[in-house]
KOLVEXDO-305871 format. One line per 4 residues: number of its first residue (from 1); their letters; for each residue x, y, z of N, C-alpha, C, O, CB. Coordinates in steps of 0.2 Angstrom, whole numbers, m for minus. Glycine has a CB too. Example, Ala and Ser with C-alpha at 12.3 -4.5 7.8 and 13.67 -1.06 7.14 Angstrom:
2
1	AS	66:m28:39:62:m22:39:66:m16:39:71:m17:42:57:m22:45  64:m11:35:68:m5:36:64:0:39:67:6:40:70:m3:29
END
This chain:
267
1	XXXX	693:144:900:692:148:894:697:153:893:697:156:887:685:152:894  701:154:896:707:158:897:713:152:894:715:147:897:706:160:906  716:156:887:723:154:883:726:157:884:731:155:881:724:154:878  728:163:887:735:166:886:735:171:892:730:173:895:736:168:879
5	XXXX	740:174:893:743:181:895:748:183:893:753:180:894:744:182:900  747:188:891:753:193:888:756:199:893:753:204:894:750:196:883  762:197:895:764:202:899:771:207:897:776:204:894:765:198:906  770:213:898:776:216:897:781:214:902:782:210:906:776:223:899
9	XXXX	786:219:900:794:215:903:798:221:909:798:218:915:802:216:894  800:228:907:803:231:912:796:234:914:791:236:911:810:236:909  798:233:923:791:235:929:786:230:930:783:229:935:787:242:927  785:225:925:781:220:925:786:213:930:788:212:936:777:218:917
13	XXXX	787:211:923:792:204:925:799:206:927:801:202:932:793:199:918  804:210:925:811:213:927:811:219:930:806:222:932:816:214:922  818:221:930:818:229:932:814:233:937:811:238:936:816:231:925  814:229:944:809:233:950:810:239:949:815:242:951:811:231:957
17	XXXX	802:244:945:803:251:947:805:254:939:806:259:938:809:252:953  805:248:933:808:251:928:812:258:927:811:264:925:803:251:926  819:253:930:823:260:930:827:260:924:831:265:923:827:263:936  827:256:921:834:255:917:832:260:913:837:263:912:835:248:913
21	XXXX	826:262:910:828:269:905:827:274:906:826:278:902:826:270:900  827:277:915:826:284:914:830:289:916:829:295:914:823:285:916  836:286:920:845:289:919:848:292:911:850:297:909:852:282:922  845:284:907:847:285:899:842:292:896:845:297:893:844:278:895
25	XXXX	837:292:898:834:299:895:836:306:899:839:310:896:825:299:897  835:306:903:839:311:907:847:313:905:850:318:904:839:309:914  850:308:903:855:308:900:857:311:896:861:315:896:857:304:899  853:309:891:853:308:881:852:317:882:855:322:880:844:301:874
29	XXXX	844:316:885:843:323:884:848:330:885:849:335:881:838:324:888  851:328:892:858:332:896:862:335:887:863:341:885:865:323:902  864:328:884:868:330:880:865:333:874:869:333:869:873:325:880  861:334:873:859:340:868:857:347:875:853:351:873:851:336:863
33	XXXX	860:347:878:860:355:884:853:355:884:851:359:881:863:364:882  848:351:888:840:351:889:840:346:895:841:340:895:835:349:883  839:350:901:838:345:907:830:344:905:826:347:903:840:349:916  831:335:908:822:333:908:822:329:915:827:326:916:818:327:900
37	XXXX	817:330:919:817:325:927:815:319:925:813:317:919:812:329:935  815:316:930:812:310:929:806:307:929:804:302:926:813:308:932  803:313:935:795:312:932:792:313:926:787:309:924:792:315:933  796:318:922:793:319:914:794:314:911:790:311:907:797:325:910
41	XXXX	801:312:912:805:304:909:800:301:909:797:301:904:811:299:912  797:298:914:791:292:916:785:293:914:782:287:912:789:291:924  781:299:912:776:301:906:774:297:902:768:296:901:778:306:903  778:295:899:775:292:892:779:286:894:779:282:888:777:296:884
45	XXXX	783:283:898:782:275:898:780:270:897:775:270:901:783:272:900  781:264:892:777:260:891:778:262:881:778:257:877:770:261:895  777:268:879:776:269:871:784:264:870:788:262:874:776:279:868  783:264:864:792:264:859:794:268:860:790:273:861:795:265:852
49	XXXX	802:269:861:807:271:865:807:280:859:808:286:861:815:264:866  806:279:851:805:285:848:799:288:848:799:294:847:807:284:842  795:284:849:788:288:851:790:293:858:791:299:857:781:280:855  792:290:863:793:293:870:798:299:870:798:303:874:795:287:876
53	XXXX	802:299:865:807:304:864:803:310:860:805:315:862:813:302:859  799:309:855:794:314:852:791:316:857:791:322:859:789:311:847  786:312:861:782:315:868:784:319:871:781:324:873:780:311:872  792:317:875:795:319:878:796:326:877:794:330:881:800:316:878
57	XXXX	800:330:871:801:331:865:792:339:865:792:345:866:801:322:860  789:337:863:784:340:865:779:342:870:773:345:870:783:338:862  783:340:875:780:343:883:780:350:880:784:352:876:785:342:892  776:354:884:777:361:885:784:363:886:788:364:881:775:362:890
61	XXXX	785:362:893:792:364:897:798:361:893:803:364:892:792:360:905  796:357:891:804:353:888:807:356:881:812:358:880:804:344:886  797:355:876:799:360:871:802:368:872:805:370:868:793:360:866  801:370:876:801:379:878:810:379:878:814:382:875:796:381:888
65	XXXX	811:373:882:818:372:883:823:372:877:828:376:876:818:367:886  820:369:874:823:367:867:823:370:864:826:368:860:823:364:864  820:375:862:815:380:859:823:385:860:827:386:855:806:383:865  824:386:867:827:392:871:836:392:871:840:396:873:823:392:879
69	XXXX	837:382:869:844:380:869:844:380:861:850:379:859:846:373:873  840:380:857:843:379:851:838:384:847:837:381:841:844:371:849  837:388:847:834:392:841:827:389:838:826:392:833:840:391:835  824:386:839:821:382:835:816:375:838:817:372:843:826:380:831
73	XXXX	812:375:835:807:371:839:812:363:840:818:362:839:799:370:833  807:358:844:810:351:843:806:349:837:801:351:835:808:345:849  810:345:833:808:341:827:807:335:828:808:333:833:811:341:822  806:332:822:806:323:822:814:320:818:817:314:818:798:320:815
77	XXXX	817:326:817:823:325:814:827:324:822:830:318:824:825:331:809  827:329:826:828:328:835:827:324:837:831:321:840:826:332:839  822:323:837:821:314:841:826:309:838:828:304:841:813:310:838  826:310:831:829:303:829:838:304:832:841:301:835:829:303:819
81	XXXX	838:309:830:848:311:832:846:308:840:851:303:841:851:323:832  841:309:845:844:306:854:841:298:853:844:293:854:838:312:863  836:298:850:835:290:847:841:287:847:843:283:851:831:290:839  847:288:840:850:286:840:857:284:844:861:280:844:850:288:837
85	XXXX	856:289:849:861:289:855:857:284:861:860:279:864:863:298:858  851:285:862:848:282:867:847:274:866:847:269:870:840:285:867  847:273:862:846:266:861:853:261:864:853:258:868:844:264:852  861:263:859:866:258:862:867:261:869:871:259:872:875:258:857
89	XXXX	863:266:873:865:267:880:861:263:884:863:261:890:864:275:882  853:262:881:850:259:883:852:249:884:852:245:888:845:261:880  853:249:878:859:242:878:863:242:883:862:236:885:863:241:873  868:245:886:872:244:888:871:246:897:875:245:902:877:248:884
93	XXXX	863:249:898:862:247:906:858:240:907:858:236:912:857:253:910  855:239:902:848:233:903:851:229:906:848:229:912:844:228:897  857:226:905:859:220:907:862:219:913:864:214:915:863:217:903  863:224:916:867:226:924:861:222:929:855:220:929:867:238:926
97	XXXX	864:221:933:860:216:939:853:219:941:849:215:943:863:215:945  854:225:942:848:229:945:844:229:942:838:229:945:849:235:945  845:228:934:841:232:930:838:223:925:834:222:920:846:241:924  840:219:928:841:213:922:836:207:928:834:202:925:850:209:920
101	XXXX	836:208:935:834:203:938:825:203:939:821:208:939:838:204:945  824:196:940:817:196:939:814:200:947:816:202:952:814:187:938  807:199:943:805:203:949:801:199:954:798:194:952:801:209:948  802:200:961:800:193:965:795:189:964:791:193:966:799:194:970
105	XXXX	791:182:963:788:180:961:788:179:954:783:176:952:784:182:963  793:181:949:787:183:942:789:174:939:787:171:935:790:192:935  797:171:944:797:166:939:793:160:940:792:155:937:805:163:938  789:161:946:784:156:952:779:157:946:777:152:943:781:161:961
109	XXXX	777:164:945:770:164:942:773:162:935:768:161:931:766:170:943  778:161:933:776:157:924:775:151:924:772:148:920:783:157:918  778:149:928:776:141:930:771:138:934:769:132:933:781:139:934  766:143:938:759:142:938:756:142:932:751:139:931:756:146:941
113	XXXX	758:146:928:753:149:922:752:142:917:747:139:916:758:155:916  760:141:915:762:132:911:757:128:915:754:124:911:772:127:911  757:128:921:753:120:924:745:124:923:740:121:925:755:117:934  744:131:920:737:130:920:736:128:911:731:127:909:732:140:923
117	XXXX	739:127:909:740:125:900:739:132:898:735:134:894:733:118:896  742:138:903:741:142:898:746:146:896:751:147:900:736:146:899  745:148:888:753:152:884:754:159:887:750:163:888:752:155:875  760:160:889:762:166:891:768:172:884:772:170:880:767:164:898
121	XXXX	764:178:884:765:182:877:770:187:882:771:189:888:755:186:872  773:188:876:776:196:877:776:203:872:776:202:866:783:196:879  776:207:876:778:214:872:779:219:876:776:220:881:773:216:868  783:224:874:789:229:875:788:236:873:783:237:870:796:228:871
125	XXXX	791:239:875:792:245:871:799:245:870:801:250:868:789:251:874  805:240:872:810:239:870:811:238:863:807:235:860:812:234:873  816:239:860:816:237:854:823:230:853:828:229:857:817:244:850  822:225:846:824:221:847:832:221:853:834:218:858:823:219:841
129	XXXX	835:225:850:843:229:850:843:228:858:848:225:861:844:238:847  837:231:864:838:232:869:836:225:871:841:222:874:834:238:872  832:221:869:828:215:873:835:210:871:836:206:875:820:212:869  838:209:867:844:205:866:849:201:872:850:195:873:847:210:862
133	XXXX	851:208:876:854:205:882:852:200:886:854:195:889:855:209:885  843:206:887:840:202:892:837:197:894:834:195:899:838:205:893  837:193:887:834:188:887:835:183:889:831:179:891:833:187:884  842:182:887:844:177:891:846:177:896:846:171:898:847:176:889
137	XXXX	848:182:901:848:185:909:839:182:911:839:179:917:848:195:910  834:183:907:829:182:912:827:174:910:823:171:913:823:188:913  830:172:906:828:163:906:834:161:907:835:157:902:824:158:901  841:162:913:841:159:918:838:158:922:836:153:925:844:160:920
141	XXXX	836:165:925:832:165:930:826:161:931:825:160:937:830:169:931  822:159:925:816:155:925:812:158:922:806:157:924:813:154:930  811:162:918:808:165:912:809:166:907:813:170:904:806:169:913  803:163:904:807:164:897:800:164:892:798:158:890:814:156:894
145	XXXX	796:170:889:790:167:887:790:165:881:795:164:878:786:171:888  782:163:878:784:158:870:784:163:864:783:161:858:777:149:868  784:171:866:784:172:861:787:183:862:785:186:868:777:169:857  788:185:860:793:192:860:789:195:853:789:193:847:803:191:860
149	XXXX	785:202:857:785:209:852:788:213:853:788:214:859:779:213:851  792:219:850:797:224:850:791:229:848:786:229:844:804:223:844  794:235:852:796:240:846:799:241:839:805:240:837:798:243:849  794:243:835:798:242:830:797:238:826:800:238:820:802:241:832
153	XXXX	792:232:828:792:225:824:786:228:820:785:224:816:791:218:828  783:232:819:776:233:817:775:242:816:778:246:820:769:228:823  771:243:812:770:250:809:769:253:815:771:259:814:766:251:804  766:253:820:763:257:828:764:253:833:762:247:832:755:259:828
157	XXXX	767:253:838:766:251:844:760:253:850:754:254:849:771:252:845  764:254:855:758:257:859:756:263:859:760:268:857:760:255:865  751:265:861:744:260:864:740:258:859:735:257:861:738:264:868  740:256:853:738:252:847:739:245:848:743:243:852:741:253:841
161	XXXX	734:242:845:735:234:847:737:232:845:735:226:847:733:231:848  742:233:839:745:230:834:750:224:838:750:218:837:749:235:830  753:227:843:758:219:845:753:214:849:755:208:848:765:220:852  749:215:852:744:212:854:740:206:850:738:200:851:741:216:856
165	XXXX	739:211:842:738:205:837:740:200:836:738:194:835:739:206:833  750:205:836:754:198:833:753:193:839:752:187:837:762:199:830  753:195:845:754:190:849:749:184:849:751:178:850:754:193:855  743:186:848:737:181:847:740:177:839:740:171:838:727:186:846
169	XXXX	742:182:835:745:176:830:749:169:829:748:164:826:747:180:827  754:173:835:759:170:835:758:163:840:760:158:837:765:176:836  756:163:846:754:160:850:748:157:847:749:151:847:753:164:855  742:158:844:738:154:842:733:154:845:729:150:844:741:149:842
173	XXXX	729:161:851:725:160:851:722:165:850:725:170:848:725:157:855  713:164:851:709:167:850:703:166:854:705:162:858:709:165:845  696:168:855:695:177:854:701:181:859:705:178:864:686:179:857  701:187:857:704:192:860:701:194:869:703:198:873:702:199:854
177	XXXX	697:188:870:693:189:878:695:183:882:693:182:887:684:187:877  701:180:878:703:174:881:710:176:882:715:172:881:701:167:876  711:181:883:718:185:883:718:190:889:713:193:890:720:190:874  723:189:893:726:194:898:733:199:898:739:198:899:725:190:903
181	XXXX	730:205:897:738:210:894:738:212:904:733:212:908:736:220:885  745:213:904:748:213:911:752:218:909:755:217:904:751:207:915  753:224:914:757:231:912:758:235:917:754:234:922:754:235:908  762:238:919:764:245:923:763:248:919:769:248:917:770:247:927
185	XXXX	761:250:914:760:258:911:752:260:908:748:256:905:764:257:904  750:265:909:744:266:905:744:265:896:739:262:893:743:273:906  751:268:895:752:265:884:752:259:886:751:258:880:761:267:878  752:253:889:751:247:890:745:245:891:743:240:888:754:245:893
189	XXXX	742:248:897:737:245:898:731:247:891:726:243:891:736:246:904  730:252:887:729:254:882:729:250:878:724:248:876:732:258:881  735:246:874:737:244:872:733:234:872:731:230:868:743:246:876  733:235:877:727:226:880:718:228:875:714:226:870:725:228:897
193	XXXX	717:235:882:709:237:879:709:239:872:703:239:870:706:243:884  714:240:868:712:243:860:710:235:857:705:234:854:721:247:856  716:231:860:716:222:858:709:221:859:707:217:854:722:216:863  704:223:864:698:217:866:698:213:870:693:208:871:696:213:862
197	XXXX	705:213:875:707:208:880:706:211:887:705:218:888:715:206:878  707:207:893:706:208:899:715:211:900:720:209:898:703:201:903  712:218:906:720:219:908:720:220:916:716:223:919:724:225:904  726:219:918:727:219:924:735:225:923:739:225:919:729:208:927
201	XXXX	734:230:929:739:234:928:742:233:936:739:231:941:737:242:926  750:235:935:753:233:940:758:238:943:763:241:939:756:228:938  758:240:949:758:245:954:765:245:957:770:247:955:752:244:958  764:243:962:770:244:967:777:243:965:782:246:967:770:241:973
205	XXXX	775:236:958:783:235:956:786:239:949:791:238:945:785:225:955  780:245:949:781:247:941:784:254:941:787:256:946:773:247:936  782:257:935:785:263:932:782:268:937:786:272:940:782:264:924  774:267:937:772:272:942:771:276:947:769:281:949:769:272:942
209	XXXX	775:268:951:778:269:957:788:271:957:792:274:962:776:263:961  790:268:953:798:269:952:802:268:958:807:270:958:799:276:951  801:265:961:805:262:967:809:255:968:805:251:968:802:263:973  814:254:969:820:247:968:817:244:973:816:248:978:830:249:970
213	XXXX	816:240:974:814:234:980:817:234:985:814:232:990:816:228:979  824:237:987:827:240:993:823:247:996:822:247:1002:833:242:992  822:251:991:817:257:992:811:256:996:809:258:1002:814:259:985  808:251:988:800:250:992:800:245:999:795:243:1001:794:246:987
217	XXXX	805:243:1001:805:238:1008:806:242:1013:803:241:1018:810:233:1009  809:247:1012:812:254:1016:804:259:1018:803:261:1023:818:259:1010  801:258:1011:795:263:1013:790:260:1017:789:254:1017:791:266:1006  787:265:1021:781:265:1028:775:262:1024:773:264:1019:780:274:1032
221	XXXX	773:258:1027:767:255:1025:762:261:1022:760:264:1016:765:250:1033  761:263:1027:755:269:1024:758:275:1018:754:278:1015:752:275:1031  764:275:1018:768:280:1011:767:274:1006:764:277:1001:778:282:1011  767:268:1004:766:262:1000:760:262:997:760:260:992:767:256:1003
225	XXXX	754:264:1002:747:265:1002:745:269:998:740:267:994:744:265:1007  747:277:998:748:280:995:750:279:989:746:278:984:750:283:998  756:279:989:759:275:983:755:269:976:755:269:970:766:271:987  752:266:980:748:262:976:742:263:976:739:259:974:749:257:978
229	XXXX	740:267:976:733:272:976:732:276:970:727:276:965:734:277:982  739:281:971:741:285:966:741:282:958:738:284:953:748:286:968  744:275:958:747:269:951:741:268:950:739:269:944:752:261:953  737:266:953:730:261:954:727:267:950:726:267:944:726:259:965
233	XXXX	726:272:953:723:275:948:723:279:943:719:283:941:720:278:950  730:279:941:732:279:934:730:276:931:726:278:927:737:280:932  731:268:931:730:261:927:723:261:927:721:261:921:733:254:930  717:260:930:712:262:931:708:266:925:704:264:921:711:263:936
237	XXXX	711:273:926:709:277:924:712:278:915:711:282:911:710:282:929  717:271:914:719:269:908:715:263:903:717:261:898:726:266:909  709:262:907:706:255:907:708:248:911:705:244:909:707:253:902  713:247:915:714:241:918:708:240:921:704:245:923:720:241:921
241	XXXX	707:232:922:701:227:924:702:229:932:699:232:936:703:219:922  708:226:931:711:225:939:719:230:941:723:233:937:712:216:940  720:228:948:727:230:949:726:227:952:721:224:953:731:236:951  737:224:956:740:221:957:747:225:960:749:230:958:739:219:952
245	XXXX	750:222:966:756:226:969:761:224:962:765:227:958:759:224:978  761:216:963:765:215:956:764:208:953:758:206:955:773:216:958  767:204:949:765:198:947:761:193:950:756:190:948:769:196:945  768:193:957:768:189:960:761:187:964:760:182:968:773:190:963
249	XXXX	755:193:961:748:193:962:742:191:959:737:192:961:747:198:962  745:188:954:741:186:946:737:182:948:731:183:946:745:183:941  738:177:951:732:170:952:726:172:953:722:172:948:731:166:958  725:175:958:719:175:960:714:180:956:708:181:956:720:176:968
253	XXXX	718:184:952:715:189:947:710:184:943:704:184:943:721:193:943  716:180:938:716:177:933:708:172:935:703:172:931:723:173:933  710:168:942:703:165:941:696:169:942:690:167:940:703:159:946  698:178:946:692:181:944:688:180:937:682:179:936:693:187:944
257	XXXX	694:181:934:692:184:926:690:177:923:684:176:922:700:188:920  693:170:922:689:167:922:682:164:923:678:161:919:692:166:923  681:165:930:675:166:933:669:171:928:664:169:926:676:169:940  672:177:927:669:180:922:667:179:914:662:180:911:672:185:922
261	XXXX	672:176:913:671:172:907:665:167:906:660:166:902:678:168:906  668:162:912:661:156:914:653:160:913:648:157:913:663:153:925  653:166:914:646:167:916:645:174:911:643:179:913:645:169:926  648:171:904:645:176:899:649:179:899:652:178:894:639:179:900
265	XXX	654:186:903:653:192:902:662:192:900:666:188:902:650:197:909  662:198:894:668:200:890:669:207:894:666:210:898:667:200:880  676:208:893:681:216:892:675:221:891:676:227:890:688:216:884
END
């Protein structure tokens, strides 16, 4: 009963630790004289990239900041001016190796998916501009799914379920219970449960954990435990169904949820 899954891109399928945008924020911000850390950066990952500059933007601490470097509150005019800078900077790391390579397992599991006959969906909080490079970097590798939402492509993004719509549009299937959204982010996993779909959030190789695959091989089994505890219960407490360390974990999920499906019971 299970047609599709839809999965995000940086921390899910690429980019171990989703790092590719958070040097850029820290950056963008730098050059308007407002330090922002990384943790703050990671806050709102998952939204559109001018969504997450507004958020950003209106922390406490960051607005106070800004407040205190420039006279004057943050605006929506301010977002747009680091918007504008953030984006060709964001272009210009995606594609770097680090930040472009799949994440272990994920090209295994698209090719399980096709032999289960089922469609694999995507959606971003990249915008077209940024996904551009990368697309073609990751179907060398062995991924390449049958269909791409942006930021940007539709009046709201995340956590709304507008790309999630188009994705069932575009792909062709239906009900919204026959769909699985897959995410490292809470605006993502959000994003799944607004839709009416089953979601599976993803931990060790994502945003909420933030660590390069050299990192996390490096880290002590029981710091990992922690670490995934922590994620787990963010995504949880976002609505996710399930967790997951990373894709390369999907099966066995998948035939849960089927199983659930088989015996009546929806999202």
């Amino acid at each position: 009963m299970l047609k599709a899954v839809v999965l995000d891109w940086a921390g899910t399928v690429v980019d171990m630790g989703s790092r590719a945008p958070m040097g850029v924020f820290v950056e963008v911000f730098s050059r308007f004289g407002v330090e922002v850390t990384i943790t703050e950066a990671r806050g709102p990952m998952g939204m559109a990239k001018l969504d997450h500059i507004r958020t950003l933007g209106a922390q406490p601490r960051v607005a106070a900041a800004w407040l205190a470097k420039h006279g004057r509150p943050f605006s929506d005019a301010d977002a747009q001016a680091i918007y504008e800078i953030f984006v060709p900077m964001n272009v210009a790391v995606v594609s770097k190796p680090e930040h472009s390579t799949l994440i272990l397992g994920a090209a295994e599991m698209a090719s399980a998916l096709r032999a289960q006959g089922l469609k694999i969906g995507s959606t971003t909080g990249y915008t077209r501009e940024i996904m551009a490079p990368l697309l073609p970097l990751a179907a060398a590798q062995g991924y390449a799914p049958d269909n791409l939402v942006c930021a940007g492509d539709l009046a709201e993004g995340r956590p709304t379920p507008m790309m999630m719509y188009r994705c069932f549009l575009e792909l062709g299937v239906w009900p919204a219970s026959s769909v699985v959204k897959v995410d490292d982010t809470p605006a993502g996993i959000g994003e799944g449960i607004a839709a009416g779909s089953w979601t599976i959030g993803v931990t060790l190789s994502g945003n909420e954990v933030g660590l390069s695959a050299e990192e996390l091989a490096a880290t002590p089994h029981a710091e990992q435990a922690r670490l995934r505890n922590i994620a787990a219960h963010r995504l949880h407490a976002a609505g996710a169904h399930y967790c997951i360390d990373s894709v390369a974990d999907i099966l066995p999920v998948l035939d849960q949820i089927a199983a659930r499906l088989a015996r009546g019971e929806r999202p």
